[in-house]
C-alpha positions as CSV (number, residue, x, y, z in Angstrom):
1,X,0.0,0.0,0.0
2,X,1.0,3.5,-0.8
3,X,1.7,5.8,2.0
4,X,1.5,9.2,0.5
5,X,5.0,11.3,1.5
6,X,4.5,13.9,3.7
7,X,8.2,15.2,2.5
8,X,5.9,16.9,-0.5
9,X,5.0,20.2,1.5
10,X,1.8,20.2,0.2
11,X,0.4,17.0,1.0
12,X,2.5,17.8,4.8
13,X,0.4,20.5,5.0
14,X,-3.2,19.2,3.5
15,X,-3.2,16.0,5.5
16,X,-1.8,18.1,8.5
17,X,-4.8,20.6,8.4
18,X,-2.9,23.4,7.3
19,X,-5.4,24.6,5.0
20,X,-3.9,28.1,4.6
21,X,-0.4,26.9,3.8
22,X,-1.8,24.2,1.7
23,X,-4.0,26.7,-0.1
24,X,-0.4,29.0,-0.6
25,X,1.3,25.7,-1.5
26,X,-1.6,24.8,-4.3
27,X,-2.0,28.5,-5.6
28,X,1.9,28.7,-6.4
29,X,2.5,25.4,-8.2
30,X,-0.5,26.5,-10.3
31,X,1.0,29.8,-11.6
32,X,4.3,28.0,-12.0
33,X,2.7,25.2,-14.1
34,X,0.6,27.5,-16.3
35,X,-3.1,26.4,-14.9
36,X,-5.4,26.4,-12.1
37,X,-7.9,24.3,-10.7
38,X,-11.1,26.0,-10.7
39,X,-14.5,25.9,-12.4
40,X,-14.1,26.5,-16.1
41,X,-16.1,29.3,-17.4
42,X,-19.1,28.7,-19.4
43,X,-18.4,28.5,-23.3
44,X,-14.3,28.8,-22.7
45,X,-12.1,27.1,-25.6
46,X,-11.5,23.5,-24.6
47,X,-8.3,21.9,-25.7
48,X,-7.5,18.2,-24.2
49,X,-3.9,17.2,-26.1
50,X,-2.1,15.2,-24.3
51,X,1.2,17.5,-25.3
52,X,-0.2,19.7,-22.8
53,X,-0.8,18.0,-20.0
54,X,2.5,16.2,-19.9
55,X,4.3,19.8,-20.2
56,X,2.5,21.1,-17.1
57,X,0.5,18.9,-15.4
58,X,3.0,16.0,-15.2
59,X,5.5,18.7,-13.5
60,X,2.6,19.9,-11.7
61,X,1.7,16.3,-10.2
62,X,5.4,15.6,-9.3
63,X,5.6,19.3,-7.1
64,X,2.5,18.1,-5.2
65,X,1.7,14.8,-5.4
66,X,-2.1,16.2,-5.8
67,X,-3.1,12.5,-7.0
68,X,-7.3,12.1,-7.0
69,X,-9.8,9.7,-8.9
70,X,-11.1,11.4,-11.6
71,X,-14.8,11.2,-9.7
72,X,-13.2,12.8,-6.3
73,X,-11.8,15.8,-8.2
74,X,-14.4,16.9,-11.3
75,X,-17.2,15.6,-9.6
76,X,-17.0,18.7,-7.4
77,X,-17.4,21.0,-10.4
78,X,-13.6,21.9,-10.7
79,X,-11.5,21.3,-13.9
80,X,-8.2,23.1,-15.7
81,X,-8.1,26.1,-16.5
82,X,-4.7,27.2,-18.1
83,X,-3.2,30.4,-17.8
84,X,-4.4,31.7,-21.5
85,X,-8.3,31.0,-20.3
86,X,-8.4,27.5,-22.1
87,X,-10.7,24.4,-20.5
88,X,-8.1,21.9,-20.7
89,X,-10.5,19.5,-17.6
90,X,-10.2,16.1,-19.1
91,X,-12.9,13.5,-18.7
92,X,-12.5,11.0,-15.9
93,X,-10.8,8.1,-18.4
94,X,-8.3,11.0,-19.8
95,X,-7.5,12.2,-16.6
96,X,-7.0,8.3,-15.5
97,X,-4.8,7.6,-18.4
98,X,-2.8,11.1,-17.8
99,X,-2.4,10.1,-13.8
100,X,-1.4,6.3,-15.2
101,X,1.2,7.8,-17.8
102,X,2.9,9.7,-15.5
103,X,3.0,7.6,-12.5
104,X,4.1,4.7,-15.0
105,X,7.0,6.7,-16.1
106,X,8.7,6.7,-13.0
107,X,7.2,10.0,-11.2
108,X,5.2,8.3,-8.5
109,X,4.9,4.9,-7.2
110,X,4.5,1.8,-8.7
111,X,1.3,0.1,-8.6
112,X,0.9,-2.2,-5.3
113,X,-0.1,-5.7,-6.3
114,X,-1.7,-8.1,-4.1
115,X,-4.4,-5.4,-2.7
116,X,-8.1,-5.3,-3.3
117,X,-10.8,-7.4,-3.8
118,X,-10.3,-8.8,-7.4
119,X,-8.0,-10.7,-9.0
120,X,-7.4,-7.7,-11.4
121,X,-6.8,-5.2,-8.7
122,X,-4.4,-7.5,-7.0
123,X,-2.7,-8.3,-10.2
124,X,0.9,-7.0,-10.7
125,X,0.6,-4.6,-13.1
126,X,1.7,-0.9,-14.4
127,X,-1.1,1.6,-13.3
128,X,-4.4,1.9,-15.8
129,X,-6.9,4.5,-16.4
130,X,-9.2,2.5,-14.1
131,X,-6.9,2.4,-11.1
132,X,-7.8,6.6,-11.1
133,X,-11.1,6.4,-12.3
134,X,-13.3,6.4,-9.0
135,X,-13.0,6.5,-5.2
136,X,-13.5,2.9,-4.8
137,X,-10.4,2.1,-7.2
138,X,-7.6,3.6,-5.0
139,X,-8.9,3.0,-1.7
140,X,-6.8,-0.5,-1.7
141,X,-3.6,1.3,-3.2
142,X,-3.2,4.9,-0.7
143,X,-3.2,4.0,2.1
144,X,-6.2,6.9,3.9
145,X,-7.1,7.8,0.4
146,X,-10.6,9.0,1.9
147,X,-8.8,11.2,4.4
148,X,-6.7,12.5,1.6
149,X,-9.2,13.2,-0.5
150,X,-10.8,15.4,2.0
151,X,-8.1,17.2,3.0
152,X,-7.6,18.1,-0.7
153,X,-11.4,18.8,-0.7
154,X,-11.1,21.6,1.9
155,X,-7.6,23.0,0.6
156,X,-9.8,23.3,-2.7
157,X,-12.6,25.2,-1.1
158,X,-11.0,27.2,1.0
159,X,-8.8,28.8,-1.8
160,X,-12.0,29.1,-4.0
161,X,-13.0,31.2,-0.7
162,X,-10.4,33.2,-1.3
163,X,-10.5,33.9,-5.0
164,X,-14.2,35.0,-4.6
165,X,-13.7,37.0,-2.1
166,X,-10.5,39.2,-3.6
């Protein structure tokens, strides 16, 4: 099972309740990685290459670790909005694929085998789309994913708090 590092500063500071800092953390890798997680606007440009998100969201994933199901993060209305105003919020499968991709390359962990309730999710294997597809999929791999996802929830949240009321 995968014990997320609390050496990354911002999962330190999201899983340690440091919203604020987490918030800071989040808003700064954004602007260095050219996007920000927010609600797109209505009618915005879309553009889903993959060129793109391995230029800045690969980088961006390796700074913070911010690793979510699909479900946990654009089920709550957010997506990617780059720095030049384009909706570049993949659907859940892309965004599984992109978190697969870049985990398989070396930038995260490897896939645990031997977890989970099916013989495919204990099978030793590289990452798939479907490992980051839903909740329920990478509850047997991070170890207090549920915790983690809500601690990203409210870091989330609170900076949208923020950025409405500036």
């Amino acid at each position: 099972m995968i014990c997320l590092e609390r050496k990354i500063p911002f999962v330190d500071a999201a899983l340690g309740g440091r919203v604020e800092a987490a918030t800071a953390i989040l808003s700064e890798a954004e602007e260095r990685h050219g996007f920000r997680l927010t609600e797109p606007p209505i009618g915005a440009a879309e553009d889903q290459r993959d060129e793109w998100y391995e230029r800045h969201l690969w980088p961006f994933l390796s700074e913070t670790h911010l690793v979510l199901a699909g479900g946990d993060l654009f089920a709550t209305g957010r997506g990617l909005l780059d720095s030049a105003g384009i909706d570049r919020t993949p659907a859940w499968r892309q965004w599984g694929a992109i978190l697969a991709e870049w985990a398989n390359a070396g930038h995260w962990f490897a896939r645990p085998a031997g977890s989970g309730r099916t013989r495919r999710s204990q099978a030793a294997r590289p990452w798939e789309y479907i490992d980051f597809y839903m909740t329920e999929y990478l509850v047997p791999y991070i170890d207090g994913y549920v915790e983690w996802r809500d601690a990203v929830w409210r870091v989330l949240e609170a900076r949208e708090q923020e950025h409405t009321a500036a």
